[in-house]
N, C-alpha and C positions, 0 to 999 in steps of 0.2 A: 258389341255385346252379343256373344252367342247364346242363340234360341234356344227355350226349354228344351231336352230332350228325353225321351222316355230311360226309363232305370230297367236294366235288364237283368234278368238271373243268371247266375253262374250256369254256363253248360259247357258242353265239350266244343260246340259251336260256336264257341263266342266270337271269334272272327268275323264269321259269315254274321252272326245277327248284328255286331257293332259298324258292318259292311253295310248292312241293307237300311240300318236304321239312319244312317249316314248319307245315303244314295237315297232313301225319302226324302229325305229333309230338302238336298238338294233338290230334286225333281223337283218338290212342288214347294218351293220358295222360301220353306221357313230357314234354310240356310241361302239367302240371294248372295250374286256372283259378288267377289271383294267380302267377303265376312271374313275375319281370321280365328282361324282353329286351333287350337292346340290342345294337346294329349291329357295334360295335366283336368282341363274344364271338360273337356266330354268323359274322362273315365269317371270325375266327381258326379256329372248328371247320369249319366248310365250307369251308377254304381259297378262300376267294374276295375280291375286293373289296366294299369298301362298298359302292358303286353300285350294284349288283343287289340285296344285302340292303334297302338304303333302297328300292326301288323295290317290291320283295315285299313288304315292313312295311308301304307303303301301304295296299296292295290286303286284306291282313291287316286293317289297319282299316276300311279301307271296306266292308268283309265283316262286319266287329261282331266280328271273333275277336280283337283284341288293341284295346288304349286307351291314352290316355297316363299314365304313372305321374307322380305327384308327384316333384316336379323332375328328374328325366332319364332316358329310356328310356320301354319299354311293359311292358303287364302284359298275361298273355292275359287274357280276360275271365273273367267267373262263367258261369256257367250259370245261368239262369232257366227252373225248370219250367213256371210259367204262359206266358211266351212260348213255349216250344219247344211246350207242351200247345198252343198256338192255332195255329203254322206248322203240325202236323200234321194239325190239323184240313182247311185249307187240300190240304196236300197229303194225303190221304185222299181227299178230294171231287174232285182230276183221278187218283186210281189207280183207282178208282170208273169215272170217266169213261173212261179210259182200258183198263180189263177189258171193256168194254160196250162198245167200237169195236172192242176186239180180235177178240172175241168173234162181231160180225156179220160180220169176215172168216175165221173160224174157224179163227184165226193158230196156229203151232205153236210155243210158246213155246221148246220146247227139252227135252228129257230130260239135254242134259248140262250143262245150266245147276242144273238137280234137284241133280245127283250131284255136282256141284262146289261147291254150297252144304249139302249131308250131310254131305260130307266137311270143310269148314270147321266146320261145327260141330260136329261130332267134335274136333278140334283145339282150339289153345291160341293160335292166332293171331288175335287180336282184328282186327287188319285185313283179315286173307283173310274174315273174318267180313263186317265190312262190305262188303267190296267184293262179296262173295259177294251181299249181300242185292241192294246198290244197282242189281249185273246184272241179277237177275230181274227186279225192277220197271222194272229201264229197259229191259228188253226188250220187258214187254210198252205200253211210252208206243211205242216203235217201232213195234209193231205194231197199233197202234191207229192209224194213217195219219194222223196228226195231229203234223206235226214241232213245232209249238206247246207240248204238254203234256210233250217231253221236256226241249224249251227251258227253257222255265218251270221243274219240276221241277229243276233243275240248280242254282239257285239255293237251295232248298229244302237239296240234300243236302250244301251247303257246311255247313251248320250241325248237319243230322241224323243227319250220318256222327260228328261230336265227341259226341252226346248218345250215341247207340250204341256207342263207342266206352269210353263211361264207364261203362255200364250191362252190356254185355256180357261183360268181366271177369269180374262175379259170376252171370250169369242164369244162369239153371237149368235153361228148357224150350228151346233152340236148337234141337232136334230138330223139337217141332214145332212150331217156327213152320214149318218145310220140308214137314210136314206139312199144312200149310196154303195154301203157297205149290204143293203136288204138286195138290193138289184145284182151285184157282182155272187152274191152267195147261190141267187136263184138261177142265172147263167149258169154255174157252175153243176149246181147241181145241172141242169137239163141237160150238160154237155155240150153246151155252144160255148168251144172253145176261142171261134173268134169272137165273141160277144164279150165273152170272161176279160180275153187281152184287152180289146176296145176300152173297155169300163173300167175296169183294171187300172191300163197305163193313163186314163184322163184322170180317174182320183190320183192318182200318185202326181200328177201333174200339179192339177188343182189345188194339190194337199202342200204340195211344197210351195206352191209359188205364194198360198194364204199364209202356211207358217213365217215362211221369211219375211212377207210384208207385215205381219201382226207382232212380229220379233225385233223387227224394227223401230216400229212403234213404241213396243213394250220399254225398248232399251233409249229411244228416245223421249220420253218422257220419265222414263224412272232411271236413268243412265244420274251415275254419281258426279257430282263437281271435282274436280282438284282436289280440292278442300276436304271433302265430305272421304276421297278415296285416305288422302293423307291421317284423317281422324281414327278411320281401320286399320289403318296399318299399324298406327299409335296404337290402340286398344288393346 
């Protein structure tokens, strides 16, 4: 049974908004991995046409977030810790890069980027969560004068905003990780570029080795039956 989903206006953007509204869902759970989609039930909840749904659905696939279901429609995908565990490595090693260029401009990442990400994870909003996080780090690829590593990275959080999305439901320490993220911003700022990479590369460390074992978790107590996958497929 697919999730209510918001009803969208006609614009020249329909794509992109039946994209994002699509890739919410995903991220933060209200479409979980194994749901099957089909064009005909999202264009009816989004009030919209086919043609733009088909044309999001692609890009959806061509992204890895959704695949073809056994004889008609899609299914979002699973979740794979060991992949997500190796993208992050990947993106660890340009935040890394990216603290360290910041850093030699002794850039001001922002104190109400700080307080805007405290404040989400104080709350119950799994999405102001992520996008809380996704700001700060893409603040500081900005200010690392390298419009390359924010590019790059962009791709990365199409898939890492769904794993945190799944994980942050249940996490426990949201605080500090902002406590983490208050330390590497003030490094940078002062210009202690070894300080920046240090702190830096241990959150990205830290960060992936929590995600994966919390993704684990997540997928072993809410991971579908047999049964329960074959009933989605039916649906």
């Amino acid at each position: 049974m697919l999730t209510k989903l918001s009803k969208i206006q006609v614009r020249p953007d329909l794509v992109d908004e039946v994209y994002k509204t699509l890739l919410d869902a995903i991220s933060d759970g209200s479409l979980p991995p194994g749901t099957r989609i089909t064009q005909e039930e999202i264009a009816e909840q989004m009030n919209v046409s086919r043609s733009p749904v088909l044309q999001a659905l692609r890009l959806l696939k061509k992204d890895g977030l959704v695949q073809d279901a056994p004889g008609r429609g899609l299914l979002v995908a699973e979740l794979d810790p060991e992949w997500i565990g190796n993208l992050y490595q990947v993106r660890g090693a340009l935040d890394t890069l990216a603290a360290k260029l910041a850093a030699e401009r002794k850039a001001d990442i922002g104190a109400d980027i700080i307080a805007a990400g405290r404040r989400a994870a104080r709350g119950k909003d799994v999405k102001a969560m992520v996008e809380a996080d996704i700001a700060f780090h893409s603040a500081i690829y900005r200010a690392s004068g390298n419009p390359l590593i924010f590019e790059t990275t962009q791709l990365h959080w199409v898939h890492l905003r769904r794993v945190m999305g799944a994980v942050l439901q249940s996490a426990g320490q949201r605080e500090a990780i902002w406590d983490e993220h208050e330390t590497i911003a003030k490094a940078i700022k002062a210009g202690d570029v070894k300080l920046a990479v240090k702190l830096t590369d241990g959150h990205a460390v830290l960060a992936r080795q929590n995600l994966v074992a919390r993704l684990n978790e997540v997928l072993g107590s809410d991971a579908p039956t047999d049964k329960q996958r074959a009933q989605r497929r039916a649906s």
